[in-house]
PDB file of N, H, CA, C and O in Angstrom:
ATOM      1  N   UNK A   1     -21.928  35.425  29.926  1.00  0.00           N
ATOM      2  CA  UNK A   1     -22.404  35.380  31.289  1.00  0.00           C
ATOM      3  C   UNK A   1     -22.381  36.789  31.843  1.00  0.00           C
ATOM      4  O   UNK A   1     -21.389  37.495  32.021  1.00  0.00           O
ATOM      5  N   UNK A   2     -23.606  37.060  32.076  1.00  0.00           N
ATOM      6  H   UNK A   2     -24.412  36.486  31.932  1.00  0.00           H
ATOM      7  CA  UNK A   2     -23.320  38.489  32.946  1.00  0.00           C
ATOM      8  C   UNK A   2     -23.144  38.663  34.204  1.00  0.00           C
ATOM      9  O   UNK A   2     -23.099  39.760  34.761  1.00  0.00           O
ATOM     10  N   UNK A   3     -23.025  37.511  34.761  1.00  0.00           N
ATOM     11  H   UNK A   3     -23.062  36.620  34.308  1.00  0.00           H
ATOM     12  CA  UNK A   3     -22.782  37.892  36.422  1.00  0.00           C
ATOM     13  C   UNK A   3     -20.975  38.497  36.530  1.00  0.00           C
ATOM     14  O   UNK A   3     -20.141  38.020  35.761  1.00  0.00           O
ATOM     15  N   UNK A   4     -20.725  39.187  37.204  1.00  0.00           N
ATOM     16  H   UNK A   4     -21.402  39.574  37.830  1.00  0.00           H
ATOM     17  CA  UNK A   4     -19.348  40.077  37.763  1.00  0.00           C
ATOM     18  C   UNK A   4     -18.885  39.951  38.792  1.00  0.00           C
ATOM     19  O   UNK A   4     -19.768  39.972  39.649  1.00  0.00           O
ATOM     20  N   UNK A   5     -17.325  39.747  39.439  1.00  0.00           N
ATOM     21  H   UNK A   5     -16.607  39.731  38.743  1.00  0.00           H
ATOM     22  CA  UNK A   5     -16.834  40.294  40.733  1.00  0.00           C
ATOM     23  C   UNK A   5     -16.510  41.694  40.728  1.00  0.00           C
ATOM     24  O   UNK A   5     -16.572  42.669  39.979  1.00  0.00           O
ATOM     25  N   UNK A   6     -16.056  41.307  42.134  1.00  0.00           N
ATOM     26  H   UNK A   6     -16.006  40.515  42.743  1.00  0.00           H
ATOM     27  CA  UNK A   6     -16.233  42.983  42.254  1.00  0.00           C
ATOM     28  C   UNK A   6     -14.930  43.791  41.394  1.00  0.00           C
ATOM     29  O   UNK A   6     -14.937  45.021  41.431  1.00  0.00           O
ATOM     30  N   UNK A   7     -14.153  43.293  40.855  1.00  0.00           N
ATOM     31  H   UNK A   7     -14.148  42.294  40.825  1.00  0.00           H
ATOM     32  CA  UNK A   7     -13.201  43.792  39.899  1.00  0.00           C
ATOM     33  C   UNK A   7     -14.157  43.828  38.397  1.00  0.00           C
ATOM     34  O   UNK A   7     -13.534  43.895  37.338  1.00  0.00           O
ATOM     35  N   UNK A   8     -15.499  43.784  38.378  1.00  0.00           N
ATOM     36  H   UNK A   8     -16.005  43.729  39.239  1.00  0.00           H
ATOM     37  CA  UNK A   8     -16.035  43.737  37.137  1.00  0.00           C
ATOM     38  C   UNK A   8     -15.206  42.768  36.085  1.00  0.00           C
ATOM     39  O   UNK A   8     -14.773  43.118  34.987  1.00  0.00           O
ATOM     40  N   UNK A   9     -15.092  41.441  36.704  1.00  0.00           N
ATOM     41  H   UNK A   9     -15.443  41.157  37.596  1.00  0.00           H
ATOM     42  CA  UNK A   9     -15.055  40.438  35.794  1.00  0.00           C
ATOM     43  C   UNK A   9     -16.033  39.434  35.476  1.00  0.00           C
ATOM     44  O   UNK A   9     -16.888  39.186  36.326  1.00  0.00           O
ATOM     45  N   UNK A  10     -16.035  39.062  34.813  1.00  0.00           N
ATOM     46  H   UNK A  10     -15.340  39.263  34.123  1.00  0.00           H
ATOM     47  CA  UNK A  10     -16.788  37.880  33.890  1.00  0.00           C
ATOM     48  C   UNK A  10     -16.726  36.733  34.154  1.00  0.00           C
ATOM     49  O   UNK A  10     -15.520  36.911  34.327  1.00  0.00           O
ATOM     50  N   UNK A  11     -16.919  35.137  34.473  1.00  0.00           N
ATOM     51  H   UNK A  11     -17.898  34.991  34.333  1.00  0.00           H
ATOM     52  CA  UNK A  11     -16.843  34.412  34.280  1.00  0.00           C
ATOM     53  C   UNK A  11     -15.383  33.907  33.507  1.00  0.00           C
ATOM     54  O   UNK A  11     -14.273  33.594  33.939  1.00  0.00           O
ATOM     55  N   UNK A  12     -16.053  34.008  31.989  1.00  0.00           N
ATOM     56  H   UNK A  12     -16.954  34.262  31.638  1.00  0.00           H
ATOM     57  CA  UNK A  12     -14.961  33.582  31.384  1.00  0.00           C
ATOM     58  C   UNK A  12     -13.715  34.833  31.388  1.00  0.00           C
ATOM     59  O   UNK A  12     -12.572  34.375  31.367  1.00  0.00           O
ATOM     60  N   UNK A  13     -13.795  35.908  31.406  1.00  0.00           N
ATOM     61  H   UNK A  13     -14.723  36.281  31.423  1.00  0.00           H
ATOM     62  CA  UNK A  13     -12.774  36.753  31.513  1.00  0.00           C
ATOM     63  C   UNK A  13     -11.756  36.261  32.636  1.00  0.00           C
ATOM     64  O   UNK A  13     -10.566  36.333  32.330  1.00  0.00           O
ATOM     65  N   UNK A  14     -12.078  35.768  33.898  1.00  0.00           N
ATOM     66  H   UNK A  14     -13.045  35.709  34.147  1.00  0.00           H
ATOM     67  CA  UNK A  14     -11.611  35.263  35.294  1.00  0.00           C
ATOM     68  C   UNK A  14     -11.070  33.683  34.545  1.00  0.00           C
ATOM     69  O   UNK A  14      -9.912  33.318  34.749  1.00  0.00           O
ATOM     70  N   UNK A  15     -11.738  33.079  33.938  1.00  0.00           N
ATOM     71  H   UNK A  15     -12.679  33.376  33.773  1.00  0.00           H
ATOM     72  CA  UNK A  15     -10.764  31.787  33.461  1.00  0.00           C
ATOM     73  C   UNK A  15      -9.570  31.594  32.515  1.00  0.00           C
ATOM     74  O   UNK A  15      -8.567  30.882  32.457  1.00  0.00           O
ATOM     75  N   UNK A  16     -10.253  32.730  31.682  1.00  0.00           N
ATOM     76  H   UNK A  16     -11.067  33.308  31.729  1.00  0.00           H
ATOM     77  CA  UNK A  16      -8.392  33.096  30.621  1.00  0.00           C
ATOM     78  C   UNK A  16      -7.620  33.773  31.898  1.00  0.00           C
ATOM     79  O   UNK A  16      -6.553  33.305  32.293  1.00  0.00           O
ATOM     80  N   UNK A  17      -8.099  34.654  32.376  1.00  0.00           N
ATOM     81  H   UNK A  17      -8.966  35.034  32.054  1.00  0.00           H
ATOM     82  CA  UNK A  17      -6.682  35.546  33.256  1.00  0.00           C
ATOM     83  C   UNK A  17      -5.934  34.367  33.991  1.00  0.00           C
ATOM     84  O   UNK A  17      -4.727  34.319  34.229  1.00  0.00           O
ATOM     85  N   UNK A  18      -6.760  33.557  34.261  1.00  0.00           N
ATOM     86  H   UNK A  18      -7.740  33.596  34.068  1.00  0.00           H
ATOM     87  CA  UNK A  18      -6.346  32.479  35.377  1.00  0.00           C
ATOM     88  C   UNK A  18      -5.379  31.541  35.071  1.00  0.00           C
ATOM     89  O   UNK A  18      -4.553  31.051  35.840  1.00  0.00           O
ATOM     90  N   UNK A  19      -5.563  31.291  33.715  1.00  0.00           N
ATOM     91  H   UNK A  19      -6.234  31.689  33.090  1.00  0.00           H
ATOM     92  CA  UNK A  19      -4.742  30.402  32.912  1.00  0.00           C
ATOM     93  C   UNK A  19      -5.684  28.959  33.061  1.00  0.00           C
ATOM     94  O   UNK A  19      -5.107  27.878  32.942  1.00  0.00           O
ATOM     95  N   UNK A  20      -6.869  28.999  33.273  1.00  0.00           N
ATOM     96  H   UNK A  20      -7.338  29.877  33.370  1.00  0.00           H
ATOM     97  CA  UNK A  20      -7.667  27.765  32.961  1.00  0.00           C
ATOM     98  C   UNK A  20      -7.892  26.934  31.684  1.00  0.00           C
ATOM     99  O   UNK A  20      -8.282  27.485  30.654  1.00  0.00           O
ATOM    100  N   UNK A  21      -7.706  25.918  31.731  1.00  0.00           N
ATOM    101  H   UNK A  21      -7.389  25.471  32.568  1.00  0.00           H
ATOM    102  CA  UNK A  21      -7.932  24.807  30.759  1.00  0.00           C
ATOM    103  C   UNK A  21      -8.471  25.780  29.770  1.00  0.00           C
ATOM    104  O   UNK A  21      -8.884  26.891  30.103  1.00  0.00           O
ATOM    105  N   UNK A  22      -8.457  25.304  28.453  1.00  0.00           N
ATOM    106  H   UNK A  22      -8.122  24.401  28.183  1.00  0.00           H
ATOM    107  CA  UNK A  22      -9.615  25.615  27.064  1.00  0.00           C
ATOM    108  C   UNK A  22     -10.592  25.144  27.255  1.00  0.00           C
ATOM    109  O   UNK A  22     -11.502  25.878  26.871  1.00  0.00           O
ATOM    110  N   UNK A  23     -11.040  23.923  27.825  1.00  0.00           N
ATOM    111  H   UNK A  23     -10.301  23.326  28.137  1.00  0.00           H
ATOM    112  CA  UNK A  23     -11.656  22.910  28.073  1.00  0.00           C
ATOM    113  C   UNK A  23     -12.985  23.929  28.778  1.00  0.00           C
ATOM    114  O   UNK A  23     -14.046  24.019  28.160  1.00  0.00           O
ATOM    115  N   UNK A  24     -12.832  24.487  29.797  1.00  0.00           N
ATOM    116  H   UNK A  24     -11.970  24.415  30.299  1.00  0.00           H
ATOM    117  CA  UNK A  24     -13.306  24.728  30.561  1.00  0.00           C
ATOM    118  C   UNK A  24     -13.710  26.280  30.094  1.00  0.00           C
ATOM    119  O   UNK A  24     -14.880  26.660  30.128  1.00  0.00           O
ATOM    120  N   UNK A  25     -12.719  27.048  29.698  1.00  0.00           N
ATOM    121  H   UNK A  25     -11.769  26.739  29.670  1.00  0.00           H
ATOM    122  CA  UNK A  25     -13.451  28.204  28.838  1.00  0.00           C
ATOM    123  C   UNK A  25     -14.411  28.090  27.995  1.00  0.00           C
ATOM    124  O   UNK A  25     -15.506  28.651  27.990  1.00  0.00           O
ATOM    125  N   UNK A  26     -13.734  26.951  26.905  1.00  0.00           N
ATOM    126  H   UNK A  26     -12.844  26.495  26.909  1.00  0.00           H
ATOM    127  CA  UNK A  26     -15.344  26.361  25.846  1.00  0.00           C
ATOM    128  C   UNK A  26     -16.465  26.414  26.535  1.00  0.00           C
ATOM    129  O   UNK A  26     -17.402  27.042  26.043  1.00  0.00           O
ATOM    130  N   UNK A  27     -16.609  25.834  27.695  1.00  0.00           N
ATOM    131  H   UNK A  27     -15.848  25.323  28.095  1.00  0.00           H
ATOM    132  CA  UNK A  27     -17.758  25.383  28.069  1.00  0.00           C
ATOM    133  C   UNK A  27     -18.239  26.201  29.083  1.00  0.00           C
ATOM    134  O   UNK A  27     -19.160  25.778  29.782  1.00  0.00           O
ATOM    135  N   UNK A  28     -17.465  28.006  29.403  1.00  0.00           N
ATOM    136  H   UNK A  28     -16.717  28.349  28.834  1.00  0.00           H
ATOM    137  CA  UNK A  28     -18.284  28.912  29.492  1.00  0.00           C
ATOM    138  C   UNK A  28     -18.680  29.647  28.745  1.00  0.00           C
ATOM    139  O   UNK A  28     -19.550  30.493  28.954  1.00  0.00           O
ATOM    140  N   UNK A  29     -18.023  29.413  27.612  1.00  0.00           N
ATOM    141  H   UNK A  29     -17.317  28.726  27.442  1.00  0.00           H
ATOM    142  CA  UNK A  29     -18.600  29.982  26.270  1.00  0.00           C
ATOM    143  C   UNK A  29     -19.685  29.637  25.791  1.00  0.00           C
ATOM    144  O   UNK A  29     -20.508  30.532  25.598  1.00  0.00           O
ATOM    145  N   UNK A  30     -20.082  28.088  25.404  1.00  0.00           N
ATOM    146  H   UNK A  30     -19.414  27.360  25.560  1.00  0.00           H
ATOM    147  CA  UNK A  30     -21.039  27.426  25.116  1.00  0.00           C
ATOM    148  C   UNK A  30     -22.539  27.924  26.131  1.00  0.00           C
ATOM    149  O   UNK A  30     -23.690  27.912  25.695  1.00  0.00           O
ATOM    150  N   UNK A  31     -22.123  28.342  27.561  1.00  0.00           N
ATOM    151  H   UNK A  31     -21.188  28.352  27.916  1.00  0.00           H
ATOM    152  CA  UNK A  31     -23.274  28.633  28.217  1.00  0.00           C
ATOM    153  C   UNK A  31     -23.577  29.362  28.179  1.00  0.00           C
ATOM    154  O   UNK A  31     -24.784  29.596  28.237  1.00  0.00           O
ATOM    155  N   UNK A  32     -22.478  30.411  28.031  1.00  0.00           N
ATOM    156  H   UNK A  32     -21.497  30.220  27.985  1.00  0.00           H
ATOM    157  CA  UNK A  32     -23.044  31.847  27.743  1.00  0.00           C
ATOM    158  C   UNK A  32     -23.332  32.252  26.621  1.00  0.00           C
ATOM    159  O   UNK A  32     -23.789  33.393  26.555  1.00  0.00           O
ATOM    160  N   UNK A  33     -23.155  31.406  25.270  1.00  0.00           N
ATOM    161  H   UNK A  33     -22.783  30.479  25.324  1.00  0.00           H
ATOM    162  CA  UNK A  33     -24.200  31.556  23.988  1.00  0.00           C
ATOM    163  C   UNK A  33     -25.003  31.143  24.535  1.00  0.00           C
ATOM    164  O   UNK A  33     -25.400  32.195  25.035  1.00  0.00           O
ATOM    165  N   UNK A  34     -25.956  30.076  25.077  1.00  0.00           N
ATOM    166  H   UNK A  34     -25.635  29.221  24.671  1.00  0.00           H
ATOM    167  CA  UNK A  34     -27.162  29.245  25.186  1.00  0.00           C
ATOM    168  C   UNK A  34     -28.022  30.283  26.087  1.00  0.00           C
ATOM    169  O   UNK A  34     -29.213  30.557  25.942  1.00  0.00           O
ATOM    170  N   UNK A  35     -27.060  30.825  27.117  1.00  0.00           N
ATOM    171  H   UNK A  35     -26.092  30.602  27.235  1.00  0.00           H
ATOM    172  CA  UNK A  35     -27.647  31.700  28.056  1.00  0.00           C
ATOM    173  C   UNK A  35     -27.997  33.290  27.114  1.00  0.00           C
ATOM    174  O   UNK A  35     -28.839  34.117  27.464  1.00  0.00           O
ATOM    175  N   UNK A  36     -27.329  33.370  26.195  1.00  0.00           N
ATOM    176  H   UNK A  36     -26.645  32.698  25.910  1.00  0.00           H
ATOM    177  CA  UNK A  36     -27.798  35.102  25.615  1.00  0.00           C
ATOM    178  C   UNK A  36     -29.177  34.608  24.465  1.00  0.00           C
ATOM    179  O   UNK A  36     -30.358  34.956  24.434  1.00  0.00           O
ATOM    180  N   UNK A  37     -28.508  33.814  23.745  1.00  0.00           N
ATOM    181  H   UNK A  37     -27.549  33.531  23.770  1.00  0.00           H
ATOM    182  CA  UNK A  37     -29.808  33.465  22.821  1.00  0.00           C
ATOM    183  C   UNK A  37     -31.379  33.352  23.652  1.00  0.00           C
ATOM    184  O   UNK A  37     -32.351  34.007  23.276  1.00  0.00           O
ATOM    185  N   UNK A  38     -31.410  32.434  24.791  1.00  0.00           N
ATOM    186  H   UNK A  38     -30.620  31.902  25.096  1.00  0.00           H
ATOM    187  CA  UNK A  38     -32.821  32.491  25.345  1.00  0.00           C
ATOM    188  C   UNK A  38     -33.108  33.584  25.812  1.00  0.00           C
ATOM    189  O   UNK A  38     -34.289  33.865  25.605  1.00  0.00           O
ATOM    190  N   UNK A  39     -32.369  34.582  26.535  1.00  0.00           N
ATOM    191  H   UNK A  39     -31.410  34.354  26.704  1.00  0.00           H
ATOM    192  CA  UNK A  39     -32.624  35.496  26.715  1.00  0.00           C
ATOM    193  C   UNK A  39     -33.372  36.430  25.717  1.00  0.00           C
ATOM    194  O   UNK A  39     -34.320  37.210  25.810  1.00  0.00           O
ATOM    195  N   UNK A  40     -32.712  36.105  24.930  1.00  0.00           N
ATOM    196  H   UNK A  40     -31.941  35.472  24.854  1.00  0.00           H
ATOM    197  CA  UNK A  40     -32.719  37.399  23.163  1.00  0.00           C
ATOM    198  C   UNK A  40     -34.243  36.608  22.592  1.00  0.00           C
ATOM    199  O   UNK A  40     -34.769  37.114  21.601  1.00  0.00           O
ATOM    200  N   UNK A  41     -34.729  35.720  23.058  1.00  0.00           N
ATOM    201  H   UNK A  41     -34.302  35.309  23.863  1.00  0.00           H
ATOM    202  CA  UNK A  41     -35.659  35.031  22.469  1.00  0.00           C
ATOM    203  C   UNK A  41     -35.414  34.196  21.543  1.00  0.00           C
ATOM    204  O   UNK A  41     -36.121  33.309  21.064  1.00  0.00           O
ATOM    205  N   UNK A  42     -34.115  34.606  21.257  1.00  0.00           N
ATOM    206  H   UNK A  42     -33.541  35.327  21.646  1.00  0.00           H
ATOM    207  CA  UNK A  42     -33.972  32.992  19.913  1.00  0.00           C
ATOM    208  C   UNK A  42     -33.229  31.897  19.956  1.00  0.00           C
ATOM    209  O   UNK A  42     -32.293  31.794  19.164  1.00  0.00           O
ATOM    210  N   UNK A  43     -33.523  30.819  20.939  1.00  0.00           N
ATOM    211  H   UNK A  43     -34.284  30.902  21.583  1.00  0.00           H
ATOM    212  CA  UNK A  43     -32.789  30.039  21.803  1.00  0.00           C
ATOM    213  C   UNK A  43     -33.994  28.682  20.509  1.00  0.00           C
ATOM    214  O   UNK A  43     -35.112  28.427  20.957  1.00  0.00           O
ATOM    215  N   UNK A  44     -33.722  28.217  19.538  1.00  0.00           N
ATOM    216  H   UNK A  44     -32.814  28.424  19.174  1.00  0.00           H
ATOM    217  CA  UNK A  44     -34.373  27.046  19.296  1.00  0.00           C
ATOM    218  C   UNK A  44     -33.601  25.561  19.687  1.00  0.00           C
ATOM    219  O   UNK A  44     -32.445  25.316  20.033  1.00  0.00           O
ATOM    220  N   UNK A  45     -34.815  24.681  19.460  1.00  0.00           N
ATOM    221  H   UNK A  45     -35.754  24.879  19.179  1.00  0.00           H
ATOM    222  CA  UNK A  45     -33.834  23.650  20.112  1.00  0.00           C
ATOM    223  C   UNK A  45     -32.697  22.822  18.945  1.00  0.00           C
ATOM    224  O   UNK A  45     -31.959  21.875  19.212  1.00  0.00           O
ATOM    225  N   UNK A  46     -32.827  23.427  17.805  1.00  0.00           N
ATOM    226  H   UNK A  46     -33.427  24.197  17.588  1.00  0.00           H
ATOM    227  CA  UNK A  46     -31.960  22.612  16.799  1.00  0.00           C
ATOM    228  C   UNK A  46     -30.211  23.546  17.712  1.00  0.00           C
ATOM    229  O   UNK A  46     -29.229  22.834  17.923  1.00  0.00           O
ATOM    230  N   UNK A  47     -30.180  25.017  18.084  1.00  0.00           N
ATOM    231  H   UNK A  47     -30.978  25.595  17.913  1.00  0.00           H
ATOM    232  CA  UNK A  47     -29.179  25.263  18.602  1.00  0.00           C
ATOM    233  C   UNK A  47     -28.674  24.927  20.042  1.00  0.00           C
ATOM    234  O   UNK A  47     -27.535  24.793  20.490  1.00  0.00           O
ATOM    235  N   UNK A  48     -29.854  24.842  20.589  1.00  0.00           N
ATOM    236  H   UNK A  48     -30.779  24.951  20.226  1.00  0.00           H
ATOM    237  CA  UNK A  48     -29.556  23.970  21.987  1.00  0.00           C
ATOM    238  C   UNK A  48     -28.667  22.467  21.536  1.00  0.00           C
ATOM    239  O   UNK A  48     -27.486  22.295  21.835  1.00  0.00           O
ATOM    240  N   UNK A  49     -29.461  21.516  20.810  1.00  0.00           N
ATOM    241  H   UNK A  49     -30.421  21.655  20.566  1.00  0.00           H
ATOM    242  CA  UNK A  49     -28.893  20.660  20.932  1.00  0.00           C
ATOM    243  C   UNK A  49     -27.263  20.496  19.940  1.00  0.00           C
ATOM    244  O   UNK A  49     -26.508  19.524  19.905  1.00  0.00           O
ATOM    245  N   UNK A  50     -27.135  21.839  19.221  1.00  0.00           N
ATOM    246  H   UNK A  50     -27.748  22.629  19.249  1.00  0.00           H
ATOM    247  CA  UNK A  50     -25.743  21.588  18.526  1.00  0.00           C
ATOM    248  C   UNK A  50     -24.863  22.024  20.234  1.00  0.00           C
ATOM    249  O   UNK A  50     -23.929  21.398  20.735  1.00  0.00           O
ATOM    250  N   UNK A  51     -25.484  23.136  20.738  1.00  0.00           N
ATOM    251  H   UNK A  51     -26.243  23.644  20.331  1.00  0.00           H
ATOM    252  CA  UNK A  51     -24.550  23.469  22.092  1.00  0.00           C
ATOM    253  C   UNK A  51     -24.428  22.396  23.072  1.00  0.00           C
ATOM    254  O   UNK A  51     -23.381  22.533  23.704  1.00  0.00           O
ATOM    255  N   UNK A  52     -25.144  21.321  23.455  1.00  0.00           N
ATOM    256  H   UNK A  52     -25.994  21.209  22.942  1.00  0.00           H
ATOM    257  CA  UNK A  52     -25.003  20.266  24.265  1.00  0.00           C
ATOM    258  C   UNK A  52     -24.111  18.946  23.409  1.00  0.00           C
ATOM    259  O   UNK A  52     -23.650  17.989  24.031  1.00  0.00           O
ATOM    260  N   UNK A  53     -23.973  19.105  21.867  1.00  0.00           N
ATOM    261  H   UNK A  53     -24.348  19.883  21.361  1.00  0.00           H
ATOM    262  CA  UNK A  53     -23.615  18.332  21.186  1.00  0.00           C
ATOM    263  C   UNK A  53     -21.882  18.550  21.601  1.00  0.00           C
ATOM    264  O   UNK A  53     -21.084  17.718  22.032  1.00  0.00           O
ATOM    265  N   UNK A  54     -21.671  20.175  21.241  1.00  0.00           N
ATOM    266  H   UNK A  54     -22.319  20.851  20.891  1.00  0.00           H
ATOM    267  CA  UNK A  54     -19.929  20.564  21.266  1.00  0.00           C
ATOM    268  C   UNK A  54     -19.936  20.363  23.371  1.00  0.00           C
ATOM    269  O   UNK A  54     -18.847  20.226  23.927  1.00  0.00           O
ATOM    270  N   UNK A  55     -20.733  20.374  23.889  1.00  0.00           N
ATOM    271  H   UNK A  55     -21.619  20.485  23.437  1.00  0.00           H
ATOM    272  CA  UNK A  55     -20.513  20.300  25.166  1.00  0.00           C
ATOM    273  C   UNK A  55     -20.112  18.769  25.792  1.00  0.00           C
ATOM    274  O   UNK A  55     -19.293  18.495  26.669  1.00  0.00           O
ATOM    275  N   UNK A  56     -21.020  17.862  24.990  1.00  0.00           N
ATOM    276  H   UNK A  56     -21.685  18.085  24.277  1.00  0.00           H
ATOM    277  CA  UNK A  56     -21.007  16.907  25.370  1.00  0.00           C
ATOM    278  C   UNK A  56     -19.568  15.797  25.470  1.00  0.00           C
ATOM    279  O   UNK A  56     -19.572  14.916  26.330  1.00  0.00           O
ATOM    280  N   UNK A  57     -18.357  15.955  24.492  1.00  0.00           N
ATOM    281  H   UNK A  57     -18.354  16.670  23.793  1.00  0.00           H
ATOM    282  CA  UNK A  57     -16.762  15.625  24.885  1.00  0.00           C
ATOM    283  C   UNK A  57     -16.314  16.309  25.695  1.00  0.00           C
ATOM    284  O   UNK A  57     -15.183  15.925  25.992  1.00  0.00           O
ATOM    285  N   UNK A  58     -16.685  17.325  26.333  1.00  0.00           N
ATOM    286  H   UNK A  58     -17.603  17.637  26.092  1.00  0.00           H
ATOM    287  CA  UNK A  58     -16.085  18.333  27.456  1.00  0.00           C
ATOM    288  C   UNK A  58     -16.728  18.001  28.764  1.00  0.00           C
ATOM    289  O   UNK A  58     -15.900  17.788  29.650  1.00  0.00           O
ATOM    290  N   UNK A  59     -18.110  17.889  29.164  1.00  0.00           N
ATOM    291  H   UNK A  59     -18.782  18.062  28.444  1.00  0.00           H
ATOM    292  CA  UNK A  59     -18.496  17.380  30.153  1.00  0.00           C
ATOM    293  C   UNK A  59     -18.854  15.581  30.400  1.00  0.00           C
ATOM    294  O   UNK A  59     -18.834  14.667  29.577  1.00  0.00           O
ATOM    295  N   UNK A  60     -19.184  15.571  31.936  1.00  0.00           N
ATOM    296  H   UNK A  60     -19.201  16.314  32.605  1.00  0.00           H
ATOM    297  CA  UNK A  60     -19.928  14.056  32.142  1.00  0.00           C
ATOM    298  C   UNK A  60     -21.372  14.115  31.533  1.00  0.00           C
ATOM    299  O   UNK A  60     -21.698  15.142  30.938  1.00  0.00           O
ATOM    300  N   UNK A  61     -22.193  13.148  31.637  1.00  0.00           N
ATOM    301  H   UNK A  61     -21.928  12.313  32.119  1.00  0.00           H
ATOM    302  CA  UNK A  61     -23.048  13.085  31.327  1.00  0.00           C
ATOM    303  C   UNK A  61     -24.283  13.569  32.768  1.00  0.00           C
ATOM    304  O   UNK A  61     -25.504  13.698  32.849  1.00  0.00           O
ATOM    305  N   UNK A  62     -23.422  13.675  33.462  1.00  0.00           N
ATOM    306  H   UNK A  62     -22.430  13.570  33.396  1.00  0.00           H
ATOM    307  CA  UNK A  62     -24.406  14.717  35.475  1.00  0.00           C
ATOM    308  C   UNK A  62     -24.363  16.085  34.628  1.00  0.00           C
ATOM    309  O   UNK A  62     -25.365  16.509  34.051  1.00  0.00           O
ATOM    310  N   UNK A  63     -23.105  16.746  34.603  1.00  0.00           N
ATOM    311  H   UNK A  63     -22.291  16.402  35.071  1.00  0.00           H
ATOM    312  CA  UNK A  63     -22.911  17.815  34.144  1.00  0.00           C
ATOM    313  C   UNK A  63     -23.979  18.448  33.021  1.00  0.00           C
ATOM    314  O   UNK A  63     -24.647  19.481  33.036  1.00  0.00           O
ATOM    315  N   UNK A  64     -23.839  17.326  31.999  1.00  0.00           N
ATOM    316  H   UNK A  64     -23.297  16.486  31.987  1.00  0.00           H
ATOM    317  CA  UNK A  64     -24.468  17.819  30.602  1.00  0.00           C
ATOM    318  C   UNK A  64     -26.159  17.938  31.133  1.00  0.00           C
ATOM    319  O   UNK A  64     -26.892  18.709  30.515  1.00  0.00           O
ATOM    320  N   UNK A  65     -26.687  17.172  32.246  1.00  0.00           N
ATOM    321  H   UNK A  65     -26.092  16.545  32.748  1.00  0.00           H
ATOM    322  CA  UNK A  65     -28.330  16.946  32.222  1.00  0.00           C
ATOM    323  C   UNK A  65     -28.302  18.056  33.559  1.00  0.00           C
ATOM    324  O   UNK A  65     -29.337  18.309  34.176  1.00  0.00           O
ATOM    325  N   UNK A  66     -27.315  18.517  33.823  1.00  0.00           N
ATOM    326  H   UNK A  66     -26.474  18.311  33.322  1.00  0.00           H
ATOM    327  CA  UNK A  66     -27.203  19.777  34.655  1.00  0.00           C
ATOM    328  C   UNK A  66     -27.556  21.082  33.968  1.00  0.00           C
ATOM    329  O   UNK A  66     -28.313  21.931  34.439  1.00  0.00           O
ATOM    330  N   UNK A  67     -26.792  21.165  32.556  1.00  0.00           N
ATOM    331  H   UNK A  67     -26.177  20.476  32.173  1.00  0.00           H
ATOM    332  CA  UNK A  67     -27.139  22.457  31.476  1.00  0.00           C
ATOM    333  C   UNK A  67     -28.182  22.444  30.919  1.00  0.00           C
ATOM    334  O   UNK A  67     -28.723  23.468  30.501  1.00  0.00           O
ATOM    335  N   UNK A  68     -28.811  20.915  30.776  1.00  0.00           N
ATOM    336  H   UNK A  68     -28.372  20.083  31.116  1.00  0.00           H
ATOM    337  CA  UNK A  68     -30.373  20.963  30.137  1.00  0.00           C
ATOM    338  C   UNK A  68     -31.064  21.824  30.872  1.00  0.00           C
ATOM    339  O   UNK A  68     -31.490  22.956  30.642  1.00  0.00           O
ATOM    340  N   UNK A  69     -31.114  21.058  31.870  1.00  0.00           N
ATOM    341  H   UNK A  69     -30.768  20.139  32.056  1.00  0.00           H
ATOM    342  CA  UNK A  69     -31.963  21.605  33.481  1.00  0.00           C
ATOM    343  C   UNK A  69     -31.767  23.277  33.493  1.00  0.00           C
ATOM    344  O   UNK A  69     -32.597  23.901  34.155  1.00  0.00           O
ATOM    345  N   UNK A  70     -31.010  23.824  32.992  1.00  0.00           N
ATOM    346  H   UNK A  70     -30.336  23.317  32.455  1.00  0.00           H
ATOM    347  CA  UNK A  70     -30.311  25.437  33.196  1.00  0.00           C
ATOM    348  C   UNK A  70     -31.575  26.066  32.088  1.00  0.00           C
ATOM    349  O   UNK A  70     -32.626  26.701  32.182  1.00  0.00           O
ATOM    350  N   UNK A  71     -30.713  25.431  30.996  1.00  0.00           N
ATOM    351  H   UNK A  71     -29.860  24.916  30.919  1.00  0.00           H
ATOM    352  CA  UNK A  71     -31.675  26.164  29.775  1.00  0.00           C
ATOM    353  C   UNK A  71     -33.247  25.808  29.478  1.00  0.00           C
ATOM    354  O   UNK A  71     -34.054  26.400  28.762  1.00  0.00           O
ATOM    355  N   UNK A  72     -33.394  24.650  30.270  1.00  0.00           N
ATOM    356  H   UNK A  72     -32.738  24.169  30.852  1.00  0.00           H
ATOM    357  CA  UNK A  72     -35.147  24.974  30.120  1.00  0.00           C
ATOM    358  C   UNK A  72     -35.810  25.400  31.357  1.00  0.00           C
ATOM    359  O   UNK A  72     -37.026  25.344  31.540  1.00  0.00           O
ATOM    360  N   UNK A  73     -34.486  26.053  32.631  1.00  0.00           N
ATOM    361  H   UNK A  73     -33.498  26.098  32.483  1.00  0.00           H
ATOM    362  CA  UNK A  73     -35.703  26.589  33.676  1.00  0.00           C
ATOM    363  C   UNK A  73     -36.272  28.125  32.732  1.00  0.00           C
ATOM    364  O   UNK A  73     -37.181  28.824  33.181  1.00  0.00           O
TER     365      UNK A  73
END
């Protein structure tokens, strides 16, 4: 994820310091692969759907049709 506070942190950098769930790191991890690959141009959907696959025991099913919605705007 490239968005930053103003301490130039990260997303997930701000959830380890924090002591947040794994749970919840995974699944800024998972976005922020899904999010660099489309970027990079090589976002296919056999890897989309392994990333919604490892996402899918971690989120609801609102959540999960929330990340679809992300990666195909």
């Amino acid at each position: 994820m490239h968005l930053e506070d103003c301490d130039d942190m990260n997303p997930i950098e701000l959830a380890i310091l924090s002591n947040t769930s794994s749970s919840i790191v995974s699944i800024l991890q998972n976005i922020s692969a899904l999010e660099h690959m489309k970027k990079s141009g090589q976002l296919t959907e056999e890897y989309v759907e392994r990333g919604l696959t490892r996402l899918k025991d971690l989120v609801s099913p609102f959540v999960l049709d929330w990340f679809k919605a992300l990666i195909d705007a």
